[in-house]
The first five atom37 places (N, CA, C, CB, O) and aatype in JSON, in Angstrom:
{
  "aatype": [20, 20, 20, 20, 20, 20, 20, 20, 20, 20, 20, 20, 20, 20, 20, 20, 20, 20, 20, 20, 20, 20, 20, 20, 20, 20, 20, 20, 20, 20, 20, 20, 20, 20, 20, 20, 20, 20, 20, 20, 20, 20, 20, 20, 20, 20, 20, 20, 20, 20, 20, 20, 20, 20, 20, 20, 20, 20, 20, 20, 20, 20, 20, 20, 20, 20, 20, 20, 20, 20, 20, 20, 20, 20, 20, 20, 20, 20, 20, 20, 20, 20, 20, 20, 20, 20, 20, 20, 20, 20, 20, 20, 20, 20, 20, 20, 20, 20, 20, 20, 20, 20, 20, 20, 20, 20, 20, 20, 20, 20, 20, 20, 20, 20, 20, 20, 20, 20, 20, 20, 20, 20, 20, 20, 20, 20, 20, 20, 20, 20, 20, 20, 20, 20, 20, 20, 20, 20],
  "atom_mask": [
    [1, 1, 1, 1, 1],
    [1, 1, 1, 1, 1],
    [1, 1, 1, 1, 1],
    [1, 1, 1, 1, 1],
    [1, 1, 1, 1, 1],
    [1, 1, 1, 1, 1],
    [1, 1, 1, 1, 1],
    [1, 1, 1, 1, 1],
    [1, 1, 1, 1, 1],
    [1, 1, 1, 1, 1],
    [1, 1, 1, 1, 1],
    [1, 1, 1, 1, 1],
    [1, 1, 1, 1, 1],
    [1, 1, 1, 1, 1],
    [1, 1, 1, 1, 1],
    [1, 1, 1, 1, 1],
    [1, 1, 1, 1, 1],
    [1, 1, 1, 1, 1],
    [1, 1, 1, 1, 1],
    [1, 1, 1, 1, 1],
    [1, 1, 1, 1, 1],
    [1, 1, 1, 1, 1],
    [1, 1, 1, 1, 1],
    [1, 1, 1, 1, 1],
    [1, 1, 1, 1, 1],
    [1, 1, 1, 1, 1],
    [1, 1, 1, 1, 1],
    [1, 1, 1, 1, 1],
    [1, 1, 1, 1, 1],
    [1, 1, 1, 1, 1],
    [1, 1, 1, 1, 1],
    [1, 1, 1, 1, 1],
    [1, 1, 1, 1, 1],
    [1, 1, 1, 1, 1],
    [1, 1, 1, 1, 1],
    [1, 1, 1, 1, 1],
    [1, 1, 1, 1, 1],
    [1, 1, 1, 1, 1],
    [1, 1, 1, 1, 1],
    [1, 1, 1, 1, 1],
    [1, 1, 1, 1, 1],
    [1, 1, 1, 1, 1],
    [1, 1, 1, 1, 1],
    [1, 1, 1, 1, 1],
    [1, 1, 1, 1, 1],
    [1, 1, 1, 1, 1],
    [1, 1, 1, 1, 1],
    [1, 1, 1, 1, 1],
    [1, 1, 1, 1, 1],
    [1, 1, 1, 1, 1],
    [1, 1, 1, 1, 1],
    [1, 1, 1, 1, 1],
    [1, 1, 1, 1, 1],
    [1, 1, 1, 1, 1],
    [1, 1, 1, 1, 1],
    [1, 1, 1, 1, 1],
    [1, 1, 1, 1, 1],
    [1, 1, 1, 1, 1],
    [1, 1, 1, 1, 1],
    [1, 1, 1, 1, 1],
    [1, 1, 1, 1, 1],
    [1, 1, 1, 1, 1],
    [1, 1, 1, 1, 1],
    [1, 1, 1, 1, 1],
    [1, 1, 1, 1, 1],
    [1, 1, 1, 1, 1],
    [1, 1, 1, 1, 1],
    [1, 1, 1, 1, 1],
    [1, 1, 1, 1, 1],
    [1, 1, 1, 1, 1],
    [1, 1, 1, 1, 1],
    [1, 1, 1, 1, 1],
    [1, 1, 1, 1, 1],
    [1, 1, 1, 1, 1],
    [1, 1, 1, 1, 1],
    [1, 1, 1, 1, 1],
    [1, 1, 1, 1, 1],
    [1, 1, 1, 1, 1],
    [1, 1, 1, 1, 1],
    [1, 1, 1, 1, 1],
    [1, 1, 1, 1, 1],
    [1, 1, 1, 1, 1],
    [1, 1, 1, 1, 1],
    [1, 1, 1, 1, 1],
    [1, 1, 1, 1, 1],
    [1, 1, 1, 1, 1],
    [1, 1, 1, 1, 1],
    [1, 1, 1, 1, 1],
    [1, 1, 1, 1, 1],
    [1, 1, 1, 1, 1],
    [1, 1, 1, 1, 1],
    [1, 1, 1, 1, 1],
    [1, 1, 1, 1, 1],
    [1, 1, 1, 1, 1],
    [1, 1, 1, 1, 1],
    [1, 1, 1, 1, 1],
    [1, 1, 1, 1, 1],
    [1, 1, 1, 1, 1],
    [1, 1, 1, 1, 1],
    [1, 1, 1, 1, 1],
    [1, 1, 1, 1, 1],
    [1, 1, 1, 1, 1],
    [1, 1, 1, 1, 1],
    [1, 1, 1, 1, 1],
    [1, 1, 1, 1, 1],
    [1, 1, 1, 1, 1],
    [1, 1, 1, 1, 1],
    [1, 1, 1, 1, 1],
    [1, 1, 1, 1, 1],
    [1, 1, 1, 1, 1],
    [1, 1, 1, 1, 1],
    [1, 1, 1, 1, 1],
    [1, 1, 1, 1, 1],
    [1, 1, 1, 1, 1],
    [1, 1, 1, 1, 1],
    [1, 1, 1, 1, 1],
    [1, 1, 1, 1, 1],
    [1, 1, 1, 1, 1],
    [1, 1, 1, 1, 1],
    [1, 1, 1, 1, 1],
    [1, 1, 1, 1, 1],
    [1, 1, 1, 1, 1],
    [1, 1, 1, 1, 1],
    [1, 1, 1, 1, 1],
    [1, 1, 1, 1, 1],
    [1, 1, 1, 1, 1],
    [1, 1, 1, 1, 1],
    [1, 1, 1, 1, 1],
    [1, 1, 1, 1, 1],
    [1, 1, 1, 1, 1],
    [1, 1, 1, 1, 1],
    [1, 1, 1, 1, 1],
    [1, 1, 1, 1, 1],
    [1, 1, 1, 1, 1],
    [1, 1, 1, 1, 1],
    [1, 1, 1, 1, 1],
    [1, 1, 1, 1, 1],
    [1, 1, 1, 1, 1]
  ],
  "atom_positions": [
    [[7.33, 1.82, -5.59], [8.52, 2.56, -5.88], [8.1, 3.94, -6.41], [9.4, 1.8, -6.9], [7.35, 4.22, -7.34]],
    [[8.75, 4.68, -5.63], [8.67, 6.57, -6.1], [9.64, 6.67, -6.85], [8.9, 7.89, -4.89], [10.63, 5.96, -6.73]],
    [[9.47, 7.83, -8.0], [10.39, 8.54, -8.03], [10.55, 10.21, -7.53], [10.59, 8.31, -9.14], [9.52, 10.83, -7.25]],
    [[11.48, 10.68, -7.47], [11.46, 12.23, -7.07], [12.51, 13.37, -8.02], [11.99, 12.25, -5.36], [13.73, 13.21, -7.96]],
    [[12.09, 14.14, -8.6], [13.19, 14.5, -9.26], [13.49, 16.03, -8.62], [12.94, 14.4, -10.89], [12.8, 16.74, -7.9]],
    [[14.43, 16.16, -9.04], [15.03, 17.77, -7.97], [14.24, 18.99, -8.46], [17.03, 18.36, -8.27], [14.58, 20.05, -7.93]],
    [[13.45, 19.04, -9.17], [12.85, 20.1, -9.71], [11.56, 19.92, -8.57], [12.56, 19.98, -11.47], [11.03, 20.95, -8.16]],
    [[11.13, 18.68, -8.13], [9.78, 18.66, -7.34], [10.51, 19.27, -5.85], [8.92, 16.8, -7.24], [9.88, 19.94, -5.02]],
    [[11.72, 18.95, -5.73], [11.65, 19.42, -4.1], [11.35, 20.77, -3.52], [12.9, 19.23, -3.51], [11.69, 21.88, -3.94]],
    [[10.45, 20.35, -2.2], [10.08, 21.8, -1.86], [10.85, 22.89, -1.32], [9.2, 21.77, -1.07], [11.74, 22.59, -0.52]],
    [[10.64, 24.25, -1.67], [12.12, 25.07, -1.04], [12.39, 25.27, 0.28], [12.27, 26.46, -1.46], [13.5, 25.59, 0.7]],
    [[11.18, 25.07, 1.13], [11.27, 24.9, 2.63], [11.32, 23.55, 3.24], [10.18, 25.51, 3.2], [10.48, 22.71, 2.96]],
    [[12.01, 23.39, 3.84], [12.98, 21.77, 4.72], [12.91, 22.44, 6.36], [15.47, 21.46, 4.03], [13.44, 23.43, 6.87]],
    [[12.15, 21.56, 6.8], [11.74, 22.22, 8.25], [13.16, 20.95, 9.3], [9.27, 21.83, 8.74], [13.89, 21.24, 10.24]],
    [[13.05, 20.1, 8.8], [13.82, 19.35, 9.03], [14.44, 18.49, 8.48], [13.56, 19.05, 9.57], [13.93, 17.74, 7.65]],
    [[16.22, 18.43, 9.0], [17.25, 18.28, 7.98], [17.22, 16.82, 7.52], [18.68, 18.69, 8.53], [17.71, 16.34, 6.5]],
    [[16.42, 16.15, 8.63], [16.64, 14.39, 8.21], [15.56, 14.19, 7.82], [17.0, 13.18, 9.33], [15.3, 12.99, 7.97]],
    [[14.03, 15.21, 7.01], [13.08, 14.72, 6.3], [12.87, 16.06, 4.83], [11.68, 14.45, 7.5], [12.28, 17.13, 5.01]],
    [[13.46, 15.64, 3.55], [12.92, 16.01, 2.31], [10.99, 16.01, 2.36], [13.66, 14.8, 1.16], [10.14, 15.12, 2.45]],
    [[10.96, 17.44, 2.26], [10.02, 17.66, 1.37], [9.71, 17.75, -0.16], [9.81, 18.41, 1.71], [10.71, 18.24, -0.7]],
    [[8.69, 17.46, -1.12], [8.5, 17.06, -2.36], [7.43, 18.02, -3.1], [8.1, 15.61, -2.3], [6.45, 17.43, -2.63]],
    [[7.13, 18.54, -3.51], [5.74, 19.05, -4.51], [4.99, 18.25, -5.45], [6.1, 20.09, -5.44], [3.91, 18.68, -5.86]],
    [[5.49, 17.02, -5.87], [5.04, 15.86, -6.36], [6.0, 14.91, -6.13], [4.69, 15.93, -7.67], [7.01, 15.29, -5.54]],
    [[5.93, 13.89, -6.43], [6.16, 12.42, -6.65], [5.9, 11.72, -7.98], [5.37, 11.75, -5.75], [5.11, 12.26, -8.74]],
    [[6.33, 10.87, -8.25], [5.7, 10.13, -9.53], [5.95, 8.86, -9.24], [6.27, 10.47, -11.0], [6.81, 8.57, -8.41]],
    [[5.05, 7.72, -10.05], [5.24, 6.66, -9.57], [6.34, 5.85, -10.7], [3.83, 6.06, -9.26], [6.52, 6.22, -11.87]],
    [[6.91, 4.84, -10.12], [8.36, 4.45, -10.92], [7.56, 3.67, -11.8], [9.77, 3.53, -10.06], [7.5, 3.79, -13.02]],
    [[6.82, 2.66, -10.89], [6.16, 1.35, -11.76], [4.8, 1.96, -11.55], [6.37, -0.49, -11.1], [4.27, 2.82, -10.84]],
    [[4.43, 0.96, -12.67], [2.76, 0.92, -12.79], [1.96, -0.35, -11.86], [2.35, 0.63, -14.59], [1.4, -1.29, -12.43]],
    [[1.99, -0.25, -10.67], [1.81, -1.21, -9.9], [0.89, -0.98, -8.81], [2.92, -1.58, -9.52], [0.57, 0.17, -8.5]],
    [[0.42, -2.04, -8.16], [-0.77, -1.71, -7.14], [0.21, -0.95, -5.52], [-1.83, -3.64, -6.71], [1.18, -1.57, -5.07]],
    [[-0.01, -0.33, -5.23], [0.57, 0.68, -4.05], [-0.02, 0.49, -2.68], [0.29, 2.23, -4.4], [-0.94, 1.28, -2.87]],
    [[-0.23, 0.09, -1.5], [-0.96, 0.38, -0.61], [-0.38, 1.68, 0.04], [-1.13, -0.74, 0.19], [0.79, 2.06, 0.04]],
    [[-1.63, 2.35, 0.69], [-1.98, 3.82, 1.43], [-2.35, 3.09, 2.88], [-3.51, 4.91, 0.61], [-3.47, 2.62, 3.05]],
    [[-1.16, 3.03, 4.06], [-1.28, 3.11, 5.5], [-1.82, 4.26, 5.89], [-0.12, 2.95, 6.16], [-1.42, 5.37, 5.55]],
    [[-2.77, 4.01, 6.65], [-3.39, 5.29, 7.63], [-2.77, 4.5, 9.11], [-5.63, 5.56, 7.57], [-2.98, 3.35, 9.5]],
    [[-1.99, 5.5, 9.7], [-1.75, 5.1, 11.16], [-2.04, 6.14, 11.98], [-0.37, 4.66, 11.46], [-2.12, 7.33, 11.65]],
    [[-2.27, 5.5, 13.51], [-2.83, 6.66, 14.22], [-1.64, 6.44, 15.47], [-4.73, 6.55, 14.66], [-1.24, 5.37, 15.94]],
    [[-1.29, 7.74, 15.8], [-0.14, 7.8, 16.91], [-1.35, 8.51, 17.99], [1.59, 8.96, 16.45], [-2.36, 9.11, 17.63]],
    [[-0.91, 8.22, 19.37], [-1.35, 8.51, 20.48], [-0.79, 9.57, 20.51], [-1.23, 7.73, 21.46], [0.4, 9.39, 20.26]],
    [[-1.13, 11.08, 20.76], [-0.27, 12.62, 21.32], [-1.18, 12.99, 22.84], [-0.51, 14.35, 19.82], [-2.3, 12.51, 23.06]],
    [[-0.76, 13.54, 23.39], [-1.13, 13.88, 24.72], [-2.42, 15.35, 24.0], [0.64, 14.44, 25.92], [-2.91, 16.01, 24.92]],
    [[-2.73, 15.64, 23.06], [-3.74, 16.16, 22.54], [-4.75, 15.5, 21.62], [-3.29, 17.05, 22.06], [-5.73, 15.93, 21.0]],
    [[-4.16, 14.24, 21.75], [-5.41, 13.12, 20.71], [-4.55, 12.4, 19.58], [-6.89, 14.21, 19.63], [-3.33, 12.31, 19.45]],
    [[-5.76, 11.86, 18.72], [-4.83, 10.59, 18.2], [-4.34, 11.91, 16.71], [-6.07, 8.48, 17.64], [-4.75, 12.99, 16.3]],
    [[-3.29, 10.95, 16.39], [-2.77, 12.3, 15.22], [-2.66, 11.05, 14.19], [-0.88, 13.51, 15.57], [-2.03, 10.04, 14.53]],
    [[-3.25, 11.15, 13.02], [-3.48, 9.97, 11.57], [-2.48, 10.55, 10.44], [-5.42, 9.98, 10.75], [-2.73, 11.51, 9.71]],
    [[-1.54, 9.94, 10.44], [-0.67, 9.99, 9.01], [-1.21, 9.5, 8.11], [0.54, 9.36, 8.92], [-2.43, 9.61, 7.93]],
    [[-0.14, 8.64, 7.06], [-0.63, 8.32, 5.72], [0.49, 7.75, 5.23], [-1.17, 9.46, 4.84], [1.38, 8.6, 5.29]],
    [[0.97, 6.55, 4.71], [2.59, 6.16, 4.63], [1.81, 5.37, 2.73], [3.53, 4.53, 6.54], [0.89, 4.56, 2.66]],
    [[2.52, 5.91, 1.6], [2.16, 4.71, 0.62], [3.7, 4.09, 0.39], [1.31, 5.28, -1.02], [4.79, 4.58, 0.67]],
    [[3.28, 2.66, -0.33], [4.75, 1.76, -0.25], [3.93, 0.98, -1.34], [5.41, 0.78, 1.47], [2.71, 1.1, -1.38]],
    [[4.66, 0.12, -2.3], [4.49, -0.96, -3.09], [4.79, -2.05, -2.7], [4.97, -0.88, -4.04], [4.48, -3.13, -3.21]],
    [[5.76, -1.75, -1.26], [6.1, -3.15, -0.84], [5.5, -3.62, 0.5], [7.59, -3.27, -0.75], [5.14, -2.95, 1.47]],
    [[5.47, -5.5, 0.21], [4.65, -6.11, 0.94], [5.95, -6.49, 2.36], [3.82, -7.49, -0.06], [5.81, -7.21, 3.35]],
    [[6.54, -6.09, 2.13], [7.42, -6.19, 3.12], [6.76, -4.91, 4.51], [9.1, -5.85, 2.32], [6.42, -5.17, 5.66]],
    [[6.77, -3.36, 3.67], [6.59, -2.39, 4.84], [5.14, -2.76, 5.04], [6.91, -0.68, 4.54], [4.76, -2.42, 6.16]],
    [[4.49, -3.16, 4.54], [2.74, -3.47, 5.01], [3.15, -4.19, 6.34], [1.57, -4.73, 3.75], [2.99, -3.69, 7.45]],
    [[3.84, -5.75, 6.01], [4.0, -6.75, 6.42], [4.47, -6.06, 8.06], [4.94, -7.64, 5.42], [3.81, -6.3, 9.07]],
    [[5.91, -5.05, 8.07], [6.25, -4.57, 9.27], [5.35, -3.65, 9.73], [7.44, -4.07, 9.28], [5.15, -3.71, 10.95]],
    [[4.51, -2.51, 8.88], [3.5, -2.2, 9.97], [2.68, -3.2, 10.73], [2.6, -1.4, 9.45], [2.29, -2.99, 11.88]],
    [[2.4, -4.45, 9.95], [0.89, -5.07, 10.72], [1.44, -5.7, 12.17], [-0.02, -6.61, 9.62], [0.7, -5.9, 13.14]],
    [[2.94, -5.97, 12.14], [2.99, -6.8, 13.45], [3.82, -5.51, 14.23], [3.94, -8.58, 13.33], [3.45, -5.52, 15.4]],
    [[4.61, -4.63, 14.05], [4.51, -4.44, 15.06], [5.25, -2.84, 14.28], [5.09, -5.59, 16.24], [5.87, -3.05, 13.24]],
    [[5.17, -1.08, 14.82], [5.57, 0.05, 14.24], [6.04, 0.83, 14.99], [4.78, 0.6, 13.64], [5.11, 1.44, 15.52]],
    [[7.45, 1.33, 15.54], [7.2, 2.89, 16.11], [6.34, 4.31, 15.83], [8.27, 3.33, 16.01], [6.31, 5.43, 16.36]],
    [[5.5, 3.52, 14.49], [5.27, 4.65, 13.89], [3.71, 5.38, 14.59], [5.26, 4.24, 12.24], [3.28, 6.53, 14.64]],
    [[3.16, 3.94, 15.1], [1.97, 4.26, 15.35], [0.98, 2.8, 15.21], [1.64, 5.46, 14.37], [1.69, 1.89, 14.78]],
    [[-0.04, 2.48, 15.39], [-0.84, 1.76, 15.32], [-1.89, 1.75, 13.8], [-1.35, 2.02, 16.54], [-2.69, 2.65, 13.53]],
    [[-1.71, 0.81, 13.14], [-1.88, 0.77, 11.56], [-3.69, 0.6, 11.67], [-0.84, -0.84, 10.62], [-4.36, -0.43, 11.69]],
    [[-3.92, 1.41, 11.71], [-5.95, 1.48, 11.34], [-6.83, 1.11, 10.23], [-6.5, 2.86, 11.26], [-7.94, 0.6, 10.41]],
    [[-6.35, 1.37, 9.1], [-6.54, 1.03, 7.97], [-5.3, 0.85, 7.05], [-7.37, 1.85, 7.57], [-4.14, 1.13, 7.34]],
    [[-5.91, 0.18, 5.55], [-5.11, -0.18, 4.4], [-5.71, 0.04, 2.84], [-4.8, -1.64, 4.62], [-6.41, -0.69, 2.14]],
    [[-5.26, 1.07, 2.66], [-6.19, 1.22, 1.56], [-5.1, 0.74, 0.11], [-6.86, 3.05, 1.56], [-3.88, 0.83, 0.16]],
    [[-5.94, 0.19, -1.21], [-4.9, -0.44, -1.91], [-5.0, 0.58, -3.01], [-5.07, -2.07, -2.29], [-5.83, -0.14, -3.57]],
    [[-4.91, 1.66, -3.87], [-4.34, 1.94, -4.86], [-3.67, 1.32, -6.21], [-3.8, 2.38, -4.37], [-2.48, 1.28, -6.52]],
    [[-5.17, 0.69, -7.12], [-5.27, 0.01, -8.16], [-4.79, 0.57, -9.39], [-6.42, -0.32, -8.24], [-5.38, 1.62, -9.63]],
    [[-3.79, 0.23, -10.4], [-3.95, 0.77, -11.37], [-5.37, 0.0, -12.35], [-2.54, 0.78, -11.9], [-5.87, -1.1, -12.16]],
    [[-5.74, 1.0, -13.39], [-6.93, -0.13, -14.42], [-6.93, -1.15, -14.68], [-7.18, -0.04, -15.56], [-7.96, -1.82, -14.72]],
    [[-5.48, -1.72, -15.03], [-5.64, -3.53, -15.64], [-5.08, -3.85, -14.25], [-4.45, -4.32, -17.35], [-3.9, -4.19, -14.35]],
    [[-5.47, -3.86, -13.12], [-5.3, -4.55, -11.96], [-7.27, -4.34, -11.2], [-3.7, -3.66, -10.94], [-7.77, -5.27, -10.57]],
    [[-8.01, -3.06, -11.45], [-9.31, -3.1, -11.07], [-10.41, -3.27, -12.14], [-9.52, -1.99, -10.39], [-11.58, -3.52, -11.87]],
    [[-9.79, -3.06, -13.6], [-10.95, -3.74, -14.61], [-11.09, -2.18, -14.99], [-12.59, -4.79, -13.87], [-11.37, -2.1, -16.19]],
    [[-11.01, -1.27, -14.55], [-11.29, 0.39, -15.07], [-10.44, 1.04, -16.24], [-10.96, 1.43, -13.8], [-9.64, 0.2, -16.68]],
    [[-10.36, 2.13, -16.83], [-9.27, 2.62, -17.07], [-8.4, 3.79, -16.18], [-9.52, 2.94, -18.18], [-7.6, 4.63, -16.58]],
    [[-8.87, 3.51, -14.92], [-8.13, 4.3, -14.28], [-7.58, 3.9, -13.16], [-8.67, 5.25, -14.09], [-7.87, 2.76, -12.78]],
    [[-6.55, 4.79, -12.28], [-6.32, 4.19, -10.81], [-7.5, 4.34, -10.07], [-5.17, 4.89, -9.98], [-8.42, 5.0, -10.54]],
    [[-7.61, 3.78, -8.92], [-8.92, 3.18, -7.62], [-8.36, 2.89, -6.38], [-9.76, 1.63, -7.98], [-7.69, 1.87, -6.18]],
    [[-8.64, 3.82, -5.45], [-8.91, 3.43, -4.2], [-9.89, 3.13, -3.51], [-8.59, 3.99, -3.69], [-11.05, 3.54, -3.42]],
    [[-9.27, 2.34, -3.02], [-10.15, 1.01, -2.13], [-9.75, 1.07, -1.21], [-10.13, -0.46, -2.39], [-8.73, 1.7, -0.97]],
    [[-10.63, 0.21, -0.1], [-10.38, 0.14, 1.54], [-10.07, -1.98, 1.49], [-12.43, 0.95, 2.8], [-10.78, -2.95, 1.23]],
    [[-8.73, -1.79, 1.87], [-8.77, -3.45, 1.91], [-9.13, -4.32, 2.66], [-7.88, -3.92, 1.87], [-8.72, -4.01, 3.78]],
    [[-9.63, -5.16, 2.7], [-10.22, -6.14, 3.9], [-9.29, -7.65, 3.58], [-12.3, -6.42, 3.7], [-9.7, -8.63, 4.21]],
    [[-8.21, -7.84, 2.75], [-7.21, -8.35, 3.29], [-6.33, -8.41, 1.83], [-7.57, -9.74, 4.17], [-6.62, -8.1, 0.67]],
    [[-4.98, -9.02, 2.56], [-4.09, -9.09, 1.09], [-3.16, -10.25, 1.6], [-3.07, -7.44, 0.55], [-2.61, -10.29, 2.7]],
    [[-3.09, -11.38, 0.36], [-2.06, -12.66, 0.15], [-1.31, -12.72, -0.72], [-2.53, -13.79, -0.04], [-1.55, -12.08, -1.74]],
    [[-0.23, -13.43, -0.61], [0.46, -13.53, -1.84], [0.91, -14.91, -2.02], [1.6, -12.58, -1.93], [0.45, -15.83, -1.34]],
    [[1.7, -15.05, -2.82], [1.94, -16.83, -3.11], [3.19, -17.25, -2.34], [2.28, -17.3, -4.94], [4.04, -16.37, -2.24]],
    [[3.47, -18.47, -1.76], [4.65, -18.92, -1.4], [5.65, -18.66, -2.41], [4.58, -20.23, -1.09], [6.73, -18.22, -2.0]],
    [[5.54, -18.78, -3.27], [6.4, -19.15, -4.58], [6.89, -18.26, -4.95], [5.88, -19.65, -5.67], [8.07, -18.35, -5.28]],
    [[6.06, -16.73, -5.1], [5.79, -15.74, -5.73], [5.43, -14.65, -4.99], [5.01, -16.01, -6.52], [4.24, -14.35, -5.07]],
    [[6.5, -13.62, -3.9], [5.63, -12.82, -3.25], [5.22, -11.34, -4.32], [6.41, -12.46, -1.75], [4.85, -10.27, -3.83]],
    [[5.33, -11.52, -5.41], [5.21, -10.37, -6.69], [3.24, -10.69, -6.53], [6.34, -11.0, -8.83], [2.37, -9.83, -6.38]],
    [[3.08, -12.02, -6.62], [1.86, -12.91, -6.9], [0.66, -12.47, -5.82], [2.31, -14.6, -6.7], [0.32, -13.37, -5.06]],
    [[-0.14, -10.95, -5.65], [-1.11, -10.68, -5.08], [-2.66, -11.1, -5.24], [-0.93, -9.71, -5.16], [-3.2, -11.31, -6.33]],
    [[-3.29, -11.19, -3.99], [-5.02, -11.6, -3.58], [-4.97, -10.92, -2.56], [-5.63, -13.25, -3.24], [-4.51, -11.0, -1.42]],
    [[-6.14, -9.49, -3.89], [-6.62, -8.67, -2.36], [-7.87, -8.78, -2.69], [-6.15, -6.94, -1.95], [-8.45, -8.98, -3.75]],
    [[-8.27, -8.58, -1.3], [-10.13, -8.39, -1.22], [-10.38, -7.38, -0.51], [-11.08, -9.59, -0.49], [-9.81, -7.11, 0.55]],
    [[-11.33, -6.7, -1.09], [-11.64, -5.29, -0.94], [-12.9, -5.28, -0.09], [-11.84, -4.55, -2.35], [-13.91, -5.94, -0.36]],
    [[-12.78, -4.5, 0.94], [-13.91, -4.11, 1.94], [-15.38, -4.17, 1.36], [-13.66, -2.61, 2.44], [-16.39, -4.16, 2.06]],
    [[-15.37, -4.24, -0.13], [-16.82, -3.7, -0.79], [-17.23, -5.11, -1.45], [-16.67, -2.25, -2.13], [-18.31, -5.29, -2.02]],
    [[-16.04, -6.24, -1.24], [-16.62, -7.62, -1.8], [-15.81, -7.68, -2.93], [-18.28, -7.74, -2.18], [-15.48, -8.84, -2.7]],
    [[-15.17, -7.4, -4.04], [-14.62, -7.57, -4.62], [-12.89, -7.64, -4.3], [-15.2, -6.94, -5.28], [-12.15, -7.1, -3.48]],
    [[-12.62, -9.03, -5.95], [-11.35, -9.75, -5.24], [-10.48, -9.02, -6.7], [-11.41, -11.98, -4.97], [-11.03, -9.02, -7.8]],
    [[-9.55, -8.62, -6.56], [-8.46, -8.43, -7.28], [-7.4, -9.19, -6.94], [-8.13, -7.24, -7.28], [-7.04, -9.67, -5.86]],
    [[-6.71, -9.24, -8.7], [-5.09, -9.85, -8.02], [-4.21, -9.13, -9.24], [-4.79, -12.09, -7.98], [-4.42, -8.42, -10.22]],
    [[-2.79, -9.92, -8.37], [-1.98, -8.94, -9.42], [-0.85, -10.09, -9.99], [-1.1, -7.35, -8.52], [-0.75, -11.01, -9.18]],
    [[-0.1, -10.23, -11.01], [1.21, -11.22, -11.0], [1.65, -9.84, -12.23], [1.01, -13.46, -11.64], [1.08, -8.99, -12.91]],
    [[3.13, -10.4, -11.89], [4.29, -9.92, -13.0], [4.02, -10.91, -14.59], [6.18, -10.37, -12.17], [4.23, -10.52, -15.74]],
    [[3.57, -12.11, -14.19], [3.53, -13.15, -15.34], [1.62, -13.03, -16.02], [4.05, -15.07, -14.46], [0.52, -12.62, -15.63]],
    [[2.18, -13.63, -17.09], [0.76, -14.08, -18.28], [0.47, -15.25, -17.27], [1.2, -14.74, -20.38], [0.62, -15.99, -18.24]],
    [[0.18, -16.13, -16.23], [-0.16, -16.82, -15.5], [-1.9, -16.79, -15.46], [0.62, -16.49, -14.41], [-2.5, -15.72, -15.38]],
    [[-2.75, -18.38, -15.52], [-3.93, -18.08, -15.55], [-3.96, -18.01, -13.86], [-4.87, -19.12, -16.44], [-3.25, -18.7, -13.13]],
    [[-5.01, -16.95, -13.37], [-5.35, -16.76, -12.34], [-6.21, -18.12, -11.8], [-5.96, -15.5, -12.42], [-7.11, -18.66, -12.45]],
    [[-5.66, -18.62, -10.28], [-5.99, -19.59, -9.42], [-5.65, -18.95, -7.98], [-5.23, -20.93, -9.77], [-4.52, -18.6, -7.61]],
    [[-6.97, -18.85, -7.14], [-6.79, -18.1, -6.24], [-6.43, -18.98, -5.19], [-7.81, -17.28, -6.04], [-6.12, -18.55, -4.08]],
    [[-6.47, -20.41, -5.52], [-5.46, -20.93, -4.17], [-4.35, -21.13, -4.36], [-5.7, -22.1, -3.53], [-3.99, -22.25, -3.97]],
    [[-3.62, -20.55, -4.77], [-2.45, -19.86, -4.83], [-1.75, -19.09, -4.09], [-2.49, -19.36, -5.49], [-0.54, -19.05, -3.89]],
    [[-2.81, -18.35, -3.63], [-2.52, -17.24, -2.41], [-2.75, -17.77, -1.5], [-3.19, -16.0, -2.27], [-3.89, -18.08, -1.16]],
    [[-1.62, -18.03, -0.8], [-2.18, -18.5, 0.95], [-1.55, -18.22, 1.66], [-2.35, -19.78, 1.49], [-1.69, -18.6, 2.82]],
    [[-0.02, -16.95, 1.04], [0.79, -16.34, 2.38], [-0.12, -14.91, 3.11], [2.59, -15.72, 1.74], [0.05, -13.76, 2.7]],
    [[-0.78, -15.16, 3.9], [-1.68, -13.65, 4.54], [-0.5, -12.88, 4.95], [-2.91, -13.88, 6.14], [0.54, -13.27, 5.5]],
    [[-0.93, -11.53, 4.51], [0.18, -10.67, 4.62], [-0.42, -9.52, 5.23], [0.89, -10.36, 3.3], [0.24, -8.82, 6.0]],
    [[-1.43, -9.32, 5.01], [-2.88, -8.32, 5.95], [-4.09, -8.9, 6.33], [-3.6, -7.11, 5.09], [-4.51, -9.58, 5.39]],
    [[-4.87, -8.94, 7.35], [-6.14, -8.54, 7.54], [-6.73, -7.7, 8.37], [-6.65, -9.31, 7.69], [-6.53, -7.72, 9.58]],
    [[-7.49, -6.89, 7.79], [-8.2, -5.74, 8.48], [-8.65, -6.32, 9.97], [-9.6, -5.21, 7.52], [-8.57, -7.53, 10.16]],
    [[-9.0, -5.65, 10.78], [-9.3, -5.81, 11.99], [-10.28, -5.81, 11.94], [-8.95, -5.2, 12.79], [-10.64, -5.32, 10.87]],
    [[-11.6, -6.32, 12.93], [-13.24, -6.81, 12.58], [-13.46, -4.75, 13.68], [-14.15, -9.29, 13.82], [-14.58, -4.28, 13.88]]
  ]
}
């Protein structure tokens, strides 16, 4: 979840059905994924960048997008979700969540390390996670 406040918007709007921003801020303090997609143009592939908190828009890029073909997933950690005191990007190599609980994240990170996330004081049990909601492509 973004927020945007009217002081960030930019003064040039190239087009009427897309707001431009000068910043953003984030609503929650929560793990974010960063889509890189690549669209086919008759001059080569052209790579966006889409971030979302929700496992829903991950979920609709992976099966199927007008937007483009989803290449990577990078996850955007806050500290008490990567052990740091800061945010972390990472390249994901997959992400689950719980039947029970789709708040209830297991991601594993391209570099070997497993993070997770819950809304609750819950002791962490990673078979828990067994709804796959991403995996990277080999």
């Amino acid at each position: 979840m973004f927020q945007t406040h009217h002081s960030a918007i930019f003064p040039i709007q190239y087009d009427p059905n897309v707001r431009l921003w000068k910043w953003i801020e984030f609503g929650v303090d929560a793990p974010f994924f960063m889509l890189e997609i690549v669209s086919q143009t008759e001059d080569g592939d052209f790579v966006t960048h889409r971030m979302t908190s929700s496992l829903n828009v991950l979920r609709d890029h992976v099966s199927t997008s007008d937007a483009g073909v989803l290449k990577r997933v990078f996850l955007l950690s806050p500290g008490y979700v990567n052990g740091s005191d800061a945010f972390e990007l990472d390249v994901l190599d997959s992400v689950c969540s719980s039947p029970s609980n789709p708040m209830k994240m297991l991601f594993k990170l391209t570099d070997g390390r497993t993070l997770h996330f819950s809304l609750g004081e819950e002791p962490f049990n990673e078979s828990d996670y067994t709804v796959q909601v991403f995996k990277r492509a080999p």
